[in-house]
C-alpha positions in Angstrom: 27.1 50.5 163.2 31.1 49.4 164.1 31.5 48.9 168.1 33.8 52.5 167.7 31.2 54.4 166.7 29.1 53.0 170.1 31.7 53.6 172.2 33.4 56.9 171.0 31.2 59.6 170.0 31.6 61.5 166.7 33.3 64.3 167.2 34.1 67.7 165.3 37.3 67.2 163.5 39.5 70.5 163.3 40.6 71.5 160.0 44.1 69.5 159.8 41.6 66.4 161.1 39.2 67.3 158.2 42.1 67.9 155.3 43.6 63.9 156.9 40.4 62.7 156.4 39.7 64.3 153.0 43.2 62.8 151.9 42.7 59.3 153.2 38.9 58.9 151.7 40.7 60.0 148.3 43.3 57.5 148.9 40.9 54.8 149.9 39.5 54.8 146.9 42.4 54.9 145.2 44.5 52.1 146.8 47.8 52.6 144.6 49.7 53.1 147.4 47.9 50.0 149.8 51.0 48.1 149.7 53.6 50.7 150.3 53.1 51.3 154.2 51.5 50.4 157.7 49.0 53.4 156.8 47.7 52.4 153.9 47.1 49.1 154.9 45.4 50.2 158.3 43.3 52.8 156.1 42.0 50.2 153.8 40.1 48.2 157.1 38.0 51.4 157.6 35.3 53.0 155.2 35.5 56.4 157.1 38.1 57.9 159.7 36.6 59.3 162.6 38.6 61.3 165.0 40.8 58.6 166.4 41.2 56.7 163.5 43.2 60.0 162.2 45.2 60.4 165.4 46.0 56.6 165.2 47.2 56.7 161.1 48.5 59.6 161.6 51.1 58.4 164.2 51.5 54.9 162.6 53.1 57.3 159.7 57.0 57.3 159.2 56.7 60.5 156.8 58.7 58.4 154.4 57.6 60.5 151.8 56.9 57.8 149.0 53.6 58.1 148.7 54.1 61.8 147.8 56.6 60.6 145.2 54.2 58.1 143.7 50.6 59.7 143.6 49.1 60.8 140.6 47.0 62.8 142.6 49.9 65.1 144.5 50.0 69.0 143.9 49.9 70.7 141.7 47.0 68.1 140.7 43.5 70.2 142.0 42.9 66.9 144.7 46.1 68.3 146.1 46.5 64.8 147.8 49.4 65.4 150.3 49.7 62.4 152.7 52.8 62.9 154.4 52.1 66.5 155.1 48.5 66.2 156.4 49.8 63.4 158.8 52.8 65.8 160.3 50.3 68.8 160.7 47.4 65.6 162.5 50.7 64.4 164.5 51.7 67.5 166.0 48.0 68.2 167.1 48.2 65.3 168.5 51.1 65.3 171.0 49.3 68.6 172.2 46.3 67.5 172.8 47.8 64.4 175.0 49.9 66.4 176.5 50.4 65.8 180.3 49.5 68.0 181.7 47.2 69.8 179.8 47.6 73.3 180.3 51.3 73.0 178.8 50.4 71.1 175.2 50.7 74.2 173.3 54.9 74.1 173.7 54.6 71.8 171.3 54.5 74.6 168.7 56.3 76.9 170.7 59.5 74.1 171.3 61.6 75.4 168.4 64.9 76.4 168.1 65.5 79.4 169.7 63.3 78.2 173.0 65.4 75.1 173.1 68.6 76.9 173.1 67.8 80.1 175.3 66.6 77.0 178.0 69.6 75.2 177.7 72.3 78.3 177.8 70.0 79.8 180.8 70.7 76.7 182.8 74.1 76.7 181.7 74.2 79.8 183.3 72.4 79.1 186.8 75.3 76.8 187.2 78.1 78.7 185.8 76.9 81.4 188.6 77.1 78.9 191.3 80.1 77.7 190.5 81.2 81.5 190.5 79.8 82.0 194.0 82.4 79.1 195.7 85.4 79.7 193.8 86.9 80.2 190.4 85.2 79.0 187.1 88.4 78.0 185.6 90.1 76.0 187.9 91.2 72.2 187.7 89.5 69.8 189.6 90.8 67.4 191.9 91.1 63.8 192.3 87.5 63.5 192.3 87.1 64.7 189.2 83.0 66.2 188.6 82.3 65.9 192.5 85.1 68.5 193.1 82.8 70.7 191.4 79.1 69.6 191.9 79.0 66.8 194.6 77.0 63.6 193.8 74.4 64.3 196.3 73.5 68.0 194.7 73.7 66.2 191.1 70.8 63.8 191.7 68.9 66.3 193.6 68.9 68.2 190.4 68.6 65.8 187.6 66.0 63.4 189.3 62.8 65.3 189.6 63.6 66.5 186.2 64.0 62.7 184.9 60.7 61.5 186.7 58.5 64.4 185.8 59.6 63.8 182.1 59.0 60.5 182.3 55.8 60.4 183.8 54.5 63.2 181.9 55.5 60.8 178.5 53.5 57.9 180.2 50.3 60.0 181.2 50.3 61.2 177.8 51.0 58.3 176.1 47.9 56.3 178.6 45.8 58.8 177.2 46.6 58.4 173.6 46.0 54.5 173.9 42.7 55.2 175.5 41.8 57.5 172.6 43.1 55.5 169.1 42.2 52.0 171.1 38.9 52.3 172.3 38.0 48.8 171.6 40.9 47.5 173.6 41.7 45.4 170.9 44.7 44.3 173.1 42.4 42.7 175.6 40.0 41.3 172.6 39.3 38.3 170.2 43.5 37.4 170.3 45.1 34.2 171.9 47.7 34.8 174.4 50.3 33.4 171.5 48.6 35.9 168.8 49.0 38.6 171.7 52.8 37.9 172.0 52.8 37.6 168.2 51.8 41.4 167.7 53.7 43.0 170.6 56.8 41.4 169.3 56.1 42.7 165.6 55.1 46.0 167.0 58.7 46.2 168.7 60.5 44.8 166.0 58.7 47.2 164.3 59.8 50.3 165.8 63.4 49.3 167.2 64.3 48.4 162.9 62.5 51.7 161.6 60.7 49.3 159.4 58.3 51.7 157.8 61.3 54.2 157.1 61.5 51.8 154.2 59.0 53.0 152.3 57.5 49.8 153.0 59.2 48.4 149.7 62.1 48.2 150.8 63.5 50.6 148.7 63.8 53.6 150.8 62.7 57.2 151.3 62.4 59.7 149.0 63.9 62.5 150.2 64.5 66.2 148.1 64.0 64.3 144.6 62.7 61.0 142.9 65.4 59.0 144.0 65.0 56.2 147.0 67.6 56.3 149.6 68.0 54.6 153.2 69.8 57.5 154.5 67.2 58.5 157.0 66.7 55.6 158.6 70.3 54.9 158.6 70.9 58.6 160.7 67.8 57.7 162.5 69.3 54.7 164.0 72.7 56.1 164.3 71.1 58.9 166.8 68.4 56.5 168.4 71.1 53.7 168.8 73.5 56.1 170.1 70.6 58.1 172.8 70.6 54.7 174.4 74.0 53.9 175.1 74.5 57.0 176.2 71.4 56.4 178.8 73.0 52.7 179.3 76.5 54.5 180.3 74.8 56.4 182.9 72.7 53.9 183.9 76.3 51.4 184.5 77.9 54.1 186.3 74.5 54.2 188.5 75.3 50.9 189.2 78.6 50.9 189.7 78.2 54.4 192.4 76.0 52.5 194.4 76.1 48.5 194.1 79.7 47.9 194.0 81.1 51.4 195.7 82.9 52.4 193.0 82.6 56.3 192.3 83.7 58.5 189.4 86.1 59.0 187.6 86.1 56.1 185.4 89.0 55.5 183.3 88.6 55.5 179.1 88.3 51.5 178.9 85.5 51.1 181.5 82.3 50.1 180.6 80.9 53.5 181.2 83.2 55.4 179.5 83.3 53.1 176.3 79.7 53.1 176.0 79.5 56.7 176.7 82.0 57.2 174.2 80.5 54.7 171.0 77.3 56.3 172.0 78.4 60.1 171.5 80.1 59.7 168.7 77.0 58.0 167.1 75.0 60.6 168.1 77.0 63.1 166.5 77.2 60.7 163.3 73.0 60.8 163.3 72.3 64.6 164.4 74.6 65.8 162.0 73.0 63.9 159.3 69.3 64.2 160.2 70.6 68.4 160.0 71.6 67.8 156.4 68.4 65.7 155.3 66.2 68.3 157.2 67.2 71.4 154.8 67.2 69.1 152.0 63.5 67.8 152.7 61.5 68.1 149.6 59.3 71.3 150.5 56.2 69.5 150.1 57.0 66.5 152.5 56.1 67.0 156.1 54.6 70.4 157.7 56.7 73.3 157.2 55.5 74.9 160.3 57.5 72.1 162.8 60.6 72.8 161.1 61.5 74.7 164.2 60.6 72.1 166.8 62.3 69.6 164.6 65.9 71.5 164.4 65.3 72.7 167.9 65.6 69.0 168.9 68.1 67.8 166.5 70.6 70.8 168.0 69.7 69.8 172.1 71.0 66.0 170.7 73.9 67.4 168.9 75.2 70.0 171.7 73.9 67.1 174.3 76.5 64.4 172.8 79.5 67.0 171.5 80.0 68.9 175.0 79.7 65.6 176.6 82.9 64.4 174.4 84.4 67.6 175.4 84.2 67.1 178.4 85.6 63.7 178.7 88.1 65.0 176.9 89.0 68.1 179.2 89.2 65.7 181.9 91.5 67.1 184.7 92.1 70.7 182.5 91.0 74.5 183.9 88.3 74.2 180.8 86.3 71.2 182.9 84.0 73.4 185.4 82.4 75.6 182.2 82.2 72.2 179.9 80.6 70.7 183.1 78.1 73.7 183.4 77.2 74.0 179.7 77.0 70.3 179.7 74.5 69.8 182.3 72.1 72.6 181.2 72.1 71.1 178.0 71.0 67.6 179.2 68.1 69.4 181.7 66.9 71.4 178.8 66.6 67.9 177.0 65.0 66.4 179.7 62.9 69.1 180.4 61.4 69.8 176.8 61.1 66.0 176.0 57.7 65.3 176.9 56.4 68.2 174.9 59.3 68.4 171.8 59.7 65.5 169.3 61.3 62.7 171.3 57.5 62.3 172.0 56.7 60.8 168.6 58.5 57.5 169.3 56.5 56.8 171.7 53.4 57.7 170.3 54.7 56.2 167.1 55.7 52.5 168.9 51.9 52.8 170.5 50.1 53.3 167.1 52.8 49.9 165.9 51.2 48.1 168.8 47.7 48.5 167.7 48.7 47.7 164.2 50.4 44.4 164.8 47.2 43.6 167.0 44.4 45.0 164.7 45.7 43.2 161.3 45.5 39.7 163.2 42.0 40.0 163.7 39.0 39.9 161.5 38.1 43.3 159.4 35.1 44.9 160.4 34.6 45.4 156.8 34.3 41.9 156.0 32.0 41.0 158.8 29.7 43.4 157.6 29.7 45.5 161.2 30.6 48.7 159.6 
């Protein structure tokens, strides 16, 4: 008996659990695929999957899609072997039941589209009112730019319980999910301190290159058809890449507010500004084209029922970076106070929905990397015979 099955109990699996399991024992006796992916090679070290062996491959999965493209085995065949689809539905599950806290995992499936925008436009509204209540929506501001209309104080007293909840509530849930797919601690467990720093900087190059978005041949994904293409890494990168500079600007104009006393307005070559700028641009670049490759998806890739939650997101990262290039560029106009209310509600919805919308895979996703990178340096329990 393997030290997992001491430690964890066996637990009933729920019926996307069971159709992840019933797909993975199919394609572990396969093994045509064991080269493509992260998941087929961490599949291939276990004889069965118990319950957190699923969540864990089940987040290590990129939904790539090429192992749809390649089985023999794929509808309309009667095994009806869909990895990338019984992954989604398993992933989903997942976030929900690691939710933090507990009581709110279910917006998980409720965090689609129409939740996402209603949020956003209602707090866009809160502060169009309260601009309303001191003085005239469409008025220029003065010299000091934003603070004419929201002072600084009354911005971080709305923005930073808002950024600390989300962020705690992504770390609570993401503790809990270590606890779950890790119960070995394999990070604390038959590794050198070198072999240790070995993994953890795989597992980050790993997730910061989108390896697996290669369909671990190198070739690409296969998106609506046969045909590899790099595309979705590429748009995933762009929007990724350009989410942290965007942060990074914010976080330099942090710095600059209260280190060296230098408050907004910035002028279009500072620091802030530029990387505000590169970074909402690129944003736009990768929303824009994850949209496109969304309604293209090949209807059989992925779980059609988070196609909601998935365009939900995409738009709060679209309208998050596009009103924030409007309003750079309605700097000093009559338009600023409304761009500055829609803009804000738009970035509190985001914060607000990102511990229980999508943004919530990468970190779920770098955590099942991790575990990889650590579990593949050590001995298989099928060779040792423990299983």
């Amino acid at each position: 008996m393997s030290n997992v099955a001491k430690i964890i109990p066996i637990q009933r699996l729920t019926s996307m659990e069971a159709e992840a399991d019933r797909v993975l024992t199919i394609c572990n006796a396969c093994r045509y695929c064991e080269g493509f992916c992260a998941v087929f090679q961490g599949m291939a070290r276990r004889l069965d999957f118990q319950k957190n062996d699923i969540h864990y491959l089940a987040n290590l999965c990129h939904n790539c899609g090429a192992c749809l493209h390649a089985c023999q085995y794929a509808p309309p065949h009667e095994f009806a072997v869909n990895v990338p689809r019984a992954m989604a539905q398993v992933r989903t599950q997942t976030y929900g039941d690691y939710a933090w806290p507990a009581s709110v995992g279910g917006l998980y499936r409720r965090n689609g589209l129409t939740l996402v925008l209603a949020l956003a436009f209602g707090l866009a509204l809160f502060l169009i009112l309260g601009v309303l209540s001191k003085g005239s929506l469409l008025q220029a501001p003065g010299l000091n730019g934003f603070y004419d209309i929201f002072p600084h104080g009354l911005m971080v007293s709305l923005f930073s319980p808002v950024f600390i909840f989300s962020a705690f509530a992504l770390l609570m849930g993401l503790i809990a999910f270590w606890k779950v797919v890790d119960p070995e601690q394999l990070a604390g467990l038959k590794l050198s301190g070198a072999d240790k720093r070995s993994a953890q900087t795989e597992a980050v190059h790993a997730a910061f290159k989108l390896k697996y978005l290669d369909g671990g041949h190198g070739d690409g994904c296969n998106n609506e058809d046969d045909a590899f293409t790099h595309s979705r890494r590429r748009y995933h990168h762009f929007t990724f890449y350009g989410f942290l500079l965007c942060f990074a600007a914010t976080s330099v104009a942090t710095l600059f507010h209260y280190v060296l006393a230098w408050p907004a307005p910035y002028g279009y070559l500072s620091l802030p500004k530029l990387l505000g700028i590169t970074g909402g641009l690129s944003m736009l670049v990768g929303t824009i084209g994850l949209w496109r490759l969304n309604v293209a998806r090949h209807p059989l890739q992925g779980d059609p029922d988070q196609t909601a939650m998935d365009r939900g997101f995409i738009a709060l990262l679209f309208l998050t970076a596009s009103t924030g290039l409007a309003l750079m560029l309605a700097r000093g106009t009559a338009a600023l106070p409304l761009l500055l209310c829609i803009h804000l509600g738009i970035v509190m919805a985001l914060f607000l929905t990102m511990p229980y919308s999508k943004f919530a895979h990468g970190f779920y996703r770098s955590a099942a990397l991790l575990k990889f990178t650590i579990e593949k340096r050590q001995p298989s329990r099928l060779a040792s015979g423990s299983e």
